[in-house]
C-alpha positions in Angstrom: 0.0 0.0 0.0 1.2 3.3 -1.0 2.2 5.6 2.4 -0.6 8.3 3.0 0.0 11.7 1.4 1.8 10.3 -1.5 1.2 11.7 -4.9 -0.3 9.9 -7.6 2.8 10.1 -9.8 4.7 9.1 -6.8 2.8 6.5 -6.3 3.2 5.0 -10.2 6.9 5.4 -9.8 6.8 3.3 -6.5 4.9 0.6 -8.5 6.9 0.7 -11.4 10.3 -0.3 -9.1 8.4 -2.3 -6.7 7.9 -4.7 -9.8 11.0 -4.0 -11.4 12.4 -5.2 -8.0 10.7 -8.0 -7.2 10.6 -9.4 -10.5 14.1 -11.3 -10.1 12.5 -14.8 -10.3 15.0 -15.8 -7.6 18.1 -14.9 -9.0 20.3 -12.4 -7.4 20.9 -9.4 -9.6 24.0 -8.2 -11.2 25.8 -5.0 -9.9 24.8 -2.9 -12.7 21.4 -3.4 -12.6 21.2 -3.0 -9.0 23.3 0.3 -9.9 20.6 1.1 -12.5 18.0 0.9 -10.2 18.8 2.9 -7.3 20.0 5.3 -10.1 16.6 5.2 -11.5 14.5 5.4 -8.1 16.5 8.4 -6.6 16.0 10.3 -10.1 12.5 9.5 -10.9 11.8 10.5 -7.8 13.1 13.8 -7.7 11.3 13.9 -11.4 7.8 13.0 -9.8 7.9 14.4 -5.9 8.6 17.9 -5.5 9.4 18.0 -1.8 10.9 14.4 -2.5 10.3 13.4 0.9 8.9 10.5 0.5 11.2 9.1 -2.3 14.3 10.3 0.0 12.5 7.8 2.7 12.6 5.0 0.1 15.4 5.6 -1.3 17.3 5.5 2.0 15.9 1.9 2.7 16.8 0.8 -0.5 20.5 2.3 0.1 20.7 0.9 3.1 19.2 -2.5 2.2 21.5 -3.0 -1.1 24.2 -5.5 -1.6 26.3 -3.1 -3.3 29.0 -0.7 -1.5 27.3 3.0 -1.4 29.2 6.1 -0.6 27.5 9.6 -0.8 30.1 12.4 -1.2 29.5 16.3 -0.9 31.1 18.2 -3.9 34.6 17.9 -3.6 34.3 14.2 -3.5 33.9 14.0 0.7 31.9 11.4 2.2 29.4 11.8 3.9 27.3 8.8 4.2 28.0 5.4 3.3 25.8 2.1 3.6 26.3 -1.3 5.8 27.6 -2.9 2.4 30.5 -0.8 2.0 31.4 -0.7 5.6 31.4 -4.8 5.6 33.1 -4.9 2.4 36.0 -2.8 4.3 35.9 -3.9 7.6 34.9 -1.3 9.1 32.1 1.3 10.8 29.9 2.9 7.6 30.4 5.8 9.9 34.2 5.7 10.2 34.2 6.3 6.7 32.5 9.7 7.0 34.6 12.6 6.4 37.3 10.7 4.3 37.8 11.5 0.7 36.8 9.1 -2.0 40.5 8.5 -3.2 42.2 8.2 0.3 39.9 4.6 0.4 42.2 3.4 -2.8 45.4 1.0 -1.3 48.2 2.2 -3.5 49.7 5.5 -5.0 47.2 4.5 -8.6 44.6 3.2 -6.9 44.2 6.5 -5.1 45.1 8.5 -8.7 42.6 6.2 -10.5 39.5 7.6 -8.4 40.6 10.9 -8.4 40.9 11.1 -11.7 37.3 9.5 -12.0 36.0 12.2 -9.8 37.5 14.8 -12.1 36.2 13.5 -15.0 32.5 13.7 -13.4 33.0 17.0 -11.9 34.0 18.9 -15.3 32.9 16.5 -17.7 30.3 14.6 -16.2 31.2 11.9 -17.0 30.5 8.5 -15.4 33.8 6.3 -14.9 32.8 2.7 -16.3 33.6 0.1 -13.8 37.0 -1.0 -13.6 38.8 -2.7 -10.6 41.4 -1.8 -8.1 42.6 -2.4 -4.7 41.1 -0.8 -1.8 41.7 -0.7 2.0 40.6 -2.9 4.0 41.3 -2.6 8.1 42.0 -6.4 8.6 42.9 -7.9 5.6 44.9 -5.3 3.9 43.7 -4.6 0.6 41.0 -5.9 -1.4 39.9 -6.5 -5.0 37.0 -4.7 -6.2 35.1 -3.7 -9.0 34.3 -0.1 -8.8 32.1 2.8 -10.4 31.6 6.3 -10.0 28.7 8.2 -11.0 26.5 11.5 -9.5 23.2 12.0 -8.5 20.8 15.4 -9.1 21.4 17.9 -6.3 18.8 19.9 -4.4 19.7 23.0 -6.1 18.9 22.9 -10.0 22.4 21.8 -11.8 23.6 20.4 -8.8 25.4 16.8 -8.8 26.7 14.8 -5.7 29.5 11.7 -6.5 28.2 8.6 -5.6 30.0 5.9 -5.4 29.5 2.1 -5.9 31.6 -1.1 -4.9 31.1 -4.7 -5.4 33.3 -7.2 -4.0 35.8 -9.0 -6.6 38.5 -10.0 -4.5 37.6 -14.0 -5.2 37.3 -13.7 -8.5 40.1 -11.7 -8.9 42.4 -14.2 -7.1 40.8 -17.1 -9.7 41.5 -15.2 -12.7 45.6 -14.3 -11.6 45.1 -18.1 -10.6 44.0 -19.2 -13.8 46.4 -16.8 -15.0 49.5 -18.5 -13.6 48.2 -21.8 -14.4 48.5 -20.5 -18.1 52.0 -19.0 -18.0 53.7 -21.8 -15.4 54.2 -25.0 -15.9 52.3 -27.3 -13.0 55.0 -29.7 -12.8 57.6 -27.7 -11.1 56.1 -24.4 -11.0 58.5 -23.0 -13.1 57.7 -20.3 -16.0 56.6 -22.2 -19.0 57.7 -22.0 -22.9 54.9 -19.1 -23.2 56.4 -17.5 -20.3 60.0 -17.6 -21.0 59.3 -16.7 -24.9 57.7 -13.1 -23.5 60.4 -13.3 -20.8 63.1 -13.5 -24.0 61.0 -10.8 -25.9 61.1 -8.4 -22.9 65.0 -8.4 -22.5 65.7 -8.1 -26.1 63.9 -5.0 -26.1 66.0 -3.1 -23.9 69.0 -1.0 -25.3 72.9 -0.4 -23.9 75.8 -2.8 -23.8 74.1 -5.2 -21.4 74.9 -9.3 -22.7 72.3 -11.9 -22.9 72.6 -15.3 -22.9 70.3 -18.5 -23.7 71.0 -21.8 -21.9 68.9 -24.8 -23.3 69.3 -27.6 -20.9 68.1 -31.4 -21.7 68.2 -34.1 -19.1 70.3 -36.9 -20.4 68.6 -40.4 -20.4 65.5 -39.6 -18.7 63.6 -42.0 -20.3 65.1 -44.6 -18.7 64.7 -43.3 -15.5 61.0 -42.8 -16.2 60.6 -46.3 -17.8 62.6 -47.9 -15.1 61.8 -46.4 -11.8 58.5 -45.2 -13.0 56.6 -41.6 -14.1 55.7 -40.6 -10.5 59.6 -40.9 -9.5 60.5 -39.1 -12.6 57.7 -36.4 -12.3 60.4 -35.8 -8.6 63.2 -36.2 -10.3 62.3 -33.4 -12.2 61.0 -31.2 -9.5 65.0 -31.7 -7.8 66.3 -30.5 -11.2 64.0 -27.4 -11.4 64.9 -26.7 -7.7 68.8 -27.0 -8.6 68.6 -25.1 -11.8 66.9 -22.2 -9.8 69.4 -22.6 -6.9 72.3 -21.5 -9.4 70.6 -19.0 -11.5 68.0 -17.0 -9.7 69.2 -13.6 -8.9 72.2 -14.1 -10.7 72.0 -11.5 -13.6 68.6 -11.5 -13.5 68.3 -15.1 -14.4 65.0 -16.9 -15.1 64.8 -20.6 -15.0 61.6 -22.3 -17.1 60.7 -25.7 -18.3 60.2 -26.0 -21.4 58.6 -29.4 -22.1 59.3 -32.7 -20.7 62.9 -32.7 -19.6 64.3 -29.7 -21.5 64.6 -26.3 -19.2 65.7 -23.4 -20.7 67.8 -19.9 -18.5 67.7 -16.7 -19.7 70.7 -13.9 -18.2 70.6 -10.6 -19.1 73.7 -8.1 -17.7 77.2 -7.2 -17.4 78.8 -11.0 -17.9 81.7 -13.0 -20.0 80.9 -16.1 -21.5 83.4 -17.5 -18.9 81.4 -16.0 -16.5 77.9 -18.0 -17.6 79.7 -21.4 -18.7 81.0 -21.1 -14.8 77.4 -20.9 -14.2 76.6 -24.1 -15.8 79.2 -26.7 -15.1 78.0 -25.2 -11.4 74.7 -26.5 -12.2 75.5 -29.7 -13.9 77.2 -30.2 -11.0 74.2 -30.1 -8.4 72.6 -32.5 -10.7 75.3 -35.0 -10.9 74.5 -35.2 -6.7 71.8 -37.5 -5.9 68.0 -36.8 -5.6 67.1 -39.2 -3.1 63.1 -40.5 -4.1 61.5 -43.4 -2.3 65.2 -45.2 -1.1 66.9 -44.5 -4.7 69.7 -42.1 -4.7 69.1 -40.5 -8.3 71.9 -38.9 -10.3 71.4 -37.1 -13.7 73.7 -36.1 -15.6 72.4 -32.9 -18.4 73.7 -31.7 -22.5 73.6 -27.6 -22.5 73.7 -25.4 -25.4 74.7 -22.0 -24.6 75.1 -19.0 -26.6 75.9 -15.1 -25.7 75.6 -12.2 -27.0 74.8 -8.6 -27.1 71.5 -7.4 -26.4 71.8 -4.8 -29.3 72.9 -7.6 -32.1 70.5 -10.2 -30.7 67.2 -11.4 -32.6 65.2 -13.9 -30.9 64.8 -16.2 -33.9 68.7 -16.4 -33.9 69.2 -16.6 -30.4 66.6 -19.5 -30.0 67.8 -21.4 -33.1 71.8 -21.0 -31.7 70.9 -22.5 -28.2 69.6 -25.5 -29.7 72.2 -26.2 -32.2 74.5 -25.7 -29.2 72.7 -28.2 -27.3 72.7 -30.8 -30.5 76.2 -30.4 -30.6 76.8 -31.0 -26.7 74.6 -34.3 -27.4 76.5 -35.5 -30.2 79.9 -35.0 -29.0 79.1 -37.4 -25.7 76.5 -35.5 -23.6 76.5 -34.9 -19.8 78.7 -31.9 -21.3 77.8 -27.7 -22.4 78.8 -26.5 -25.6 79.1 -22.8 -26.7 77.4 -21.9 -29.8 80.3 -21.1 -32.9 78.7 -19.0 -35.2 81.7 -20.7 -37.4 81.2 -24.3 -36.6 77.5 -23.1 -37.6 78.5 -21.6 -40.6 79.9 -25.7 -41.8 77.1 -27.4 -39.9 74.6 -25.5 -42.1 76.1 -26.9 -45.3 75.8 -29.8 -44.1 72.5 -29.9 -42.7 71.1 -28.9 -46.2 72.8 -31.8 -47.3 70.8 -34.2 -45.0 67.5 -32.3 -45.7 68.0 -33.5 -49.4 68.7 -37.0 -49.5 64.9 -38.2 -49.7 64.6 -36.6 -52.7 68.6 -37.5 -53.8 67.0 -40.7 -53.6 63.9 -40.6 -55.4 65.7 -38.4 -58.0 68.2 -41.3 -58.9 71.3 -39.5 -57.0 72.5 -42.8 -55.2 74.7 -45.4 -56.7 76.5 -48.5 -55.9 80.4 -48.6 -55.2 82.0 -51.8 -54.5 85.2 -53.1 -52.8 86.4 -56.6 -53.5 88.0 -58.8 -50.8 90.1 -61.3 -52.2 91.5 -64.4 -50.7 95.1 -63.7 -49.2 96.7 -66.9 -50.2 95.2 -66.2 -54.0 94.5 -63.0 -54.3 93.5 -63.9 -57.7 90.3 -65.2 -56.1 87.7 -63.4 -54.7 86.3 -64.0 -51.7 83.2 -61.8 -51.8 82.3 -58.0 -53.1 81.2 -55.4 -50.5 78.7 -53.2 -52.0 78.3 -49.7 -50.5 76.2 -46.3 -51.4 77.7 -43.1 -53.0 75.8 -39.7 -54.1 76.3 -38.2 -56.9 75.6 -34.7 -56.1 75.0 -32.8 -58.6 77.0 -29.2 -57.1 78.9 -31.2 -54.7 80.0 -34.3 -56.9 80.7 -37.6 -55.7 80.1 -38.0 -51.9 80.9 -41.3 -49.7 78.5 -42.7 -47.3 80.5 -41.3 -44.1 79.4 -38.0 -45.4 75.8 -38.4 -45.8 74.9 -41.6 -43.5 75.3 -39.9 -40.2 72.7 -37.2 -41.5 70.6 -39.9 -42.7 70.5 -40.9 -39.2 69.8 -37.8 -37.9 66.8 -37.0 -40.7 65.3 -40.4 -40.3 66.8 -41.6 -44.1 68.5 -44.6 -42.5 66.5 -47.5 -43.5 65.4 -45.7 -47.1 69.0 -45.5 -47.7 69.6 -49.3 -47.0 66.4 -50.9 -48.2 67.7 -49.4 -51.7 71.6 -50.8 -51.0 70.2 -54.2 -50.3 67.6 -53.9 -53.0 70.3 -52.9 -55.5 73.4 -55.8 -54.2 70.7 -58.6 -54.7 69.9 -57.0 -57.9 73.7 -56.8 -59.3 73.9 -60.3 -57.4 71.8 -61.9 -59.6 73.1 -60.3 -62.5 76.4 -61.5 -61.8 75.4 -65.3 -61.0 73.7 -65.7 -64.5 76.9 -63.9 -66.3 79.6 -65.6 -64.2 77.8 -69.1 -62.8 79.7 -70.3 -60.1 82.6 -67.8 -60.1 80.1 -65.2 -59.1 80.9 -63.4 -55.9 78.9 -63.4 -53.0 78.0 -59.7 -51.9 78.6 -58.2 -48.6 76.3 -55.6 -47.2 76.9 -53.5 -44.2 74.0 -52.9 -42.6 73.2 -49.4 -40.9 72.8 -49.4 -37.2 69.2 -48.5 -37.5 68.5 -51.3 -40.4 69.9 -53.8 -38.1 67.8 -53.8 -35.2 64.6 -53.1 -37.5 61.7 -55.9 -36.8 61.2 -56.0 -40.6 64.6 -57.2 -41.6 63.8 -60.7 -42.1 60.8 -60.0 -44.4 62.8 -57.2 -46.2 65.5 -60.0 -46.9 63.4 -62.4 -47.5 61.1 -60.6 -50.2 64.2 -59.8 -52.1 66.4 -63.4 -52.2 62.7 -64.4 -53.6 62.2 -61.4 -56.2 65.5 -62.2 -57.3 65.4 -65.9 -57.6 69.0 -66.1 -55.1 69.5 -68.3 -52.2 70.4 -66.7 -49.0 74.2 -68.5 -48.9 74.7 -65.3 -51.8 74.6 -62.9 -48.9 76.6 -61.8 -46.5 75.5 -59.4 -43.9 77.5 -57.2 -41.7 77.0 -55.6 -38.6 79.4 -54.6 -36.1 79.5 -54.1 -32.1 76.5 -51.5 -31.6 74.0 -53.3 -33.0 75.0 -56.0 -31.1 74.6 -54.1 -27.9 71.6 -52.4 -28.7 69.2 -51.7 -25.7 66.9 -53.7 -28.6 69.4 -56.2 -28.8 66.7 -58.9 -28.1 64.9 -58.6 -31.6 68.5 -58.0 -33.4 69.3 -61.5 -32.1 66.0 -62.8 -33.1 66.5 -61.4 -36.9 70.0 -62.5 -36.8 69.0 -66.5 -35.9 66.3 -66.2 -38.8 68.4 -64.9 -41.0 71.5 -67.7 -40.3 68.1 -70.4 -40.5 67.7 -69.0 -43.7 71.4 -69.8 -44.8 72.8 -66.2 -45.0 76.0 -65.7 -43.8 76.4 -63.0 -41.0 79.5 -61.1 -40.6 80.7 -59.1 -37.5 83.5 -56.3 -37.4 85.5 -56.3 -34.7 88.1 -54.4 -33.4 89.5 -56.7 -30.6 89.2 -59.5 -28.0 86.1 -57.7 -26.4 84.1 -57.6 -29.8 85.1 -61.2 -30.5 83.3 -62.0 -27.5 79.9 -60.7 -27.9 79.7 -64.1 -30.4 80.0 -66.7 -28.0 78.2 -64.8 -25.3 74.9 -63.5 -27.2 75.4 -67.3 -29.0 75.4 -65.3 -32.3 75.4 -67.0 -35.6 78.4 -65.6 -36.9 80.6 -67.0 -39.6 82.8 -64.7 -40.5 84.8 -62.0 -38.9 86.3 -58.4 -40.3 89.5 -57.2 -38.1 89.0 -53.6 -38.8 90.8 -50.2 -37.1 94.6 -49.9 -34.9 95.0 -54.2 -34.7 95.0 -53.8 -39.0 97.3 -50.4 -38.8 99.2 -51.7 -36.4 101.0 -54.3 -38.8 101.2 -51.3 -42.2 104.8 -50.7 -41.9 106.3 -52.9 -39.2 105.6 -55.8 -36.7 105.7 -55.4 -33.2 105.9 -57.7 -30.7 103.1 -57.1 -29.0 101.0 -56.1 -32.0 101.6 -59.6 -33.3 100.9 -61.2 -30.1 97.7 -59.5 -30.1 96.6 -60.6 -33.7 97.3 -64.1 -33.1 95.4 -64.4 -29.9 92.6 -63.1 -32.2 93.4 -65.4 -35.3 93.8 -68.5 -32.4 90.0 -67.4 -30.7 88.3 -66.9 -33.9 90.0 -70.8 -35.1 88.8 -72.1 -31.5 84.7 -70.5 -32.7 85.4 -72.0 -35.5 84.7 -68.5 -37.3 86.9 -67.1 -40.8 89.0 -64.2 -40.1 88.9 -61.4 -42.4 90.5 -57.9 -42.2 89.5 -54.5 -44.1 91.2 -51.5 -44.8 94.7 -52.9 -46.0 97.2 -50.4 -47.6 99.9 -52.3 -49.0 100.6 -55.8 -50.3 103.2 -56.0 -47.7 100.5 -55.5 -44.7 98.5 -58.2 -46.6 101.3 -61.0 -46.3 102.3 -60.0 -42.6 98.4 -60.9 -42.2 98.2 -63.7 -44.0 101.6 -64.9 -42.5 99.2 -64.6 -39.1 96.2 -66.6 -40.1 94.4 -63.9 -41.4 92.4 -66.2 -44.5 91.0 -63.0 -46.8 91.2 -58.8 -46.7 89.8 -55.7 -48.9 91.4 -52.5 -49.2 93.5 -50.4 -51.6 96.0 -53.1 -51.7 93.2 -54.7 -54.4 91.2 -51.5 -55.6 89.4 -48.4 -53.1 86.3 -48.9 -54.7 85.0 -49.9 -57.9 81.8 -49.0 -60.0 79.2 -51.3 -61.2 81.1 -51.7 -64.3 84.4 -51.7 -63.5 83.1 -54.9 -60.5 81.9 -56.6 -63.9 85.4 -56.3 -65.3 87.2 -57.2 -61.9 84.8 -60.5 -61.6 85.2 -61.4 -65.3 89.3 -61.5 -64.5 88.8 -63.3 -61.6 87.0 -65.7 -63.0 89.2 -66.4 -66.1 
């Protein structure tokens, strides 16, 4: 019921917001539209009641009822009344807050110049700040998050405006969202700054000027796999949590460093200051270092060792593209010269290693193009050299800018592009090819080839069936080939399927052929039971007998030539200079050797002509 005395239009306006605020169906109603409303009762009834009485009654219950923080100020932005909401929201009195000017409630030197610089922009140009939030003071907790906005209401005098000011309580939300916020820029491992992180972190000190150095550290963990595989992911999830703590032990505060993980075990620093190189490789064998000590994790005292790449430079000639792309040829180079080791980035080391990364991003298509060729080396029989015993077929490019390249140029890229087996599918492909062609020319004075097979071909599960399919396509039987492998396929951490293939293979009737270098290699036969049948002496035990015979040089080849008799294996040797070196090694029971003594390499035609003589 409408008080007594009301106005009719008084009335209409009470009934109009009475509806408005009742119609909520239940649901609490956002801060602006609670703003809207008290806006819109206090003006419409000043609009619709003269000696606004009445409305001043309602509106003061309304203030005083409302969920949102309510401060009245006087003209120069003074308050004089504020509601139970704001006072809660602050911890304090609503009447301790009388007399205090709007800004002075802000927590910090903006806060305080971000409200008065709202009420200056009501004051002289009316208009109303749009919320936007800040910290305020609060008497027990500090500060406080809120969402603020500043607006006026009609004066009693006509033109007259009074600041009023309104406050909702963000505080939560704002500590989600910087949550959330973290969350998106850290990584939740070890709480480090993540790879978005450190690549703003990176953009940020490149963008400075003066003589200041920076300098990039990528950092991998060397053979974490097999920590995770072996003691499990929840012990390598710690293990990685000690690294993070170690790598920020050393760095942090040191130049400004930042530590950050990058993905799985690869971290990355960033340095920025007045440093040597010296002065950050210190730096890192300090912290590879502190990882070599163990992380102890449920009774297992873990070490690890780490590969860094590191590269430094000055923060005026540094692009980010060009620092990130020299830390992590750094850190391939540390890898591939032995790991557990930091390696400065050489831009002229670089400047070669380009060349011949190109070189390894081409040989797919060398391939398909035709590029590849066969190049043989015969091995003849030492006490007939006019015999041969077999033909070793290997792979040459013929580049077209670069001309005729050797597989140690271009294999150890093929390993490093994934070209490996490509390159010795075709070389097996192509030897039982020229195999076959050579048994129907020559009969039984054909050769049988030798093929070295690539690390990575070795241990593949396929090899069987690859061999297989092409004895069959080519009508041979397996005694034709010889296959060669040598000590680290043997010892592969897959060694268990190379053994597998290998016994197949020796079912089969191929023969299988193992380079060795001494006593130790000559071993892995009898103790991985390998079907070997034939042996290759290869490296310092063949040198050692190319101009002279020592003592214990010979003493060492015959122990060899008397174990290999004793596994009742043929002893071969490669890489023999001289005709000279050949008899000293046949003279010690070596039965059969290649090398320039015979020829360096042959072509496919000039093989043809070598086996035709032979067999005449």
């Amino acid at each position: 019921m409408p008080e007594p005395g009301a106005t009719p239009g008084l009335v209409d306006v009470a009934r109009r917001w009475a509806a408005t605020l009742a119609d909520t169906k239940g649901v609490s109603l956002p801060q602006e539209q609670l703003e809207q409303l008290l806006l819109g009762v206090a003006q419409d009834a000043v609009r619709s009641e003269p000696d606004h009485q009445a409305a001043v009654l309602r509106f003061t219950k309304l203030y005083s009822a409302s969920p949102v923080g309510i401060a009245l100020a006087d003209a120069d932005g003074e308050i004089v009344e504020a509601n139970e909401a704001l006072g809660k929201l602050l911890g304090c009195s609503p009447t301790s807050l009388r007399g205090r000017a709007i800004p002075d409630l802000g927590s910090a030197d903006h806060d305080v110049a971000r409200l008065r610089n709202g009420l200056s922009q009501l004051r002289e140009l009316g208009r109303q700040t749009q919320q936007e939030r800040l910290l305020l003071k609060h008497s027990e907790e500090g500060t406080l998050w809120v969402d603020v906005t500043l607006t006026d209401l009609p004066g009693d005098r006509p033109g007259s405006s009074y600041p009023v000011l309104m406050v909702a309580d963000a505080n939560e939300i704002h500590l989600l969202q910087e949550r959330l916020r973290h969350q998106n820029v850290h990584d939740p491992l070890t709480g480090l700054p993540n790879a978005t992180a450190f690549g703003n972190a990176l953009e940020t000190a490149l963008a400075g000027s003066g003589g200041d150095q920076v300098a990039l550290v990528y950092l991998d963990v060397d053979g974490f796999k097999v920590i995770n595989d072996g003691l499990g992911a929840g012990v390598g999830d710690q293990v990685l949590r000690g690294v993070a703590n170690k790598l920020k032990s050393v760095f942090t505060g040191r130049h400004g460093g930042s530590v950050a993980r990058l993905s799985g075990d690869g971290f990355a620093i960033l340095l920025r200051g007045e440093f040597s190189p010296t002065q950050v490789i210190g730096l890192v064998e300090q912290a590879l270092e502190e990882l070599a000590e163990p992380i102890y994790v449920g009774g297992h005292g873990i070490g690890v060792s780490a590969s860094a790449g590191i590269v430094v430079r000055p923060v005026a000639e540094s692009r980010q593209e060009d620092l990130l792309r020299a830390a992590e040829i750094a850190l391939h180079r540390a890898k591939e010269a032995g790991k557990a080791q930091w390696m400065l980035f050489d831009p002229e080391l670089d400047a070669r290693d380009r060349g011949r990364y190109q070189l390894g991003a081409v040989i797919a298509g060398a391939l398909e193009n035709g590029e590849f060729s066969l190049i043989y080396q015969p091995t003849v029989k030492l006490a007939n050299p006019d015999q041969l015993a077999a033909v070793n077929a290997g792979l040459r490019w013929n580049h077209p800018e670069k001309g005729e390249l050797d597989s140690d140029e271009f294999y150890p890229l093929a390993q490093i592009t994934g070209m490996t087996i490509p390159l010795g599918r075709w070389l097996l492909a192509e030897s039982l090819a020229a195999t076959a062609r050579w048994r129907n020319r020559f009969g039984d004075a054909a050769p049988d080839v030798c093929v070295r097979l690539p690390n990575r071909l070795a241990i593949d599960p396929d090899l069987v069936l690859l061999v297989k399919e092409q004895l069959d396509r080519h009508n041979l039987p397996a005694q034709a080939l010889r296959l060669c492998t040598d000590r680290e396929s043997v010892l592969d951490p897959r060694c268990g399927e190379v053994l597998d293939s290998f016994a197949v293979l020796a079912d089969l009737g191929a023969q299988l052929v193992l380079t060795i270098s001494g006593s130790a290699d000559l071993e892995l036969i009898p103790q991985h039971r390998l079907p070997v049948r034939h042996v290759i002496l290869s490296g310092a035990v063949v040198d050692a007998l190319a101009d002279r015979e020592d003592e214990a040089d010979v003493r060492h080849l015959c122990q060899l030539v008397a174990r290999a008799k004793e596994l009742k294996l043929r002893i071969g040797a490669e890489g023999v200079r001289s005709h000279e070196q050949a008899e000293r090694l046949r003279r010690y029971g070596v039965l059969a050797a290649r090398g320039p003594f015979v020829a360096d390499s042959a072509t496919g035609d000039e093989v043809d002509e070598l086996i035709e003589r032979h067999a005449h």
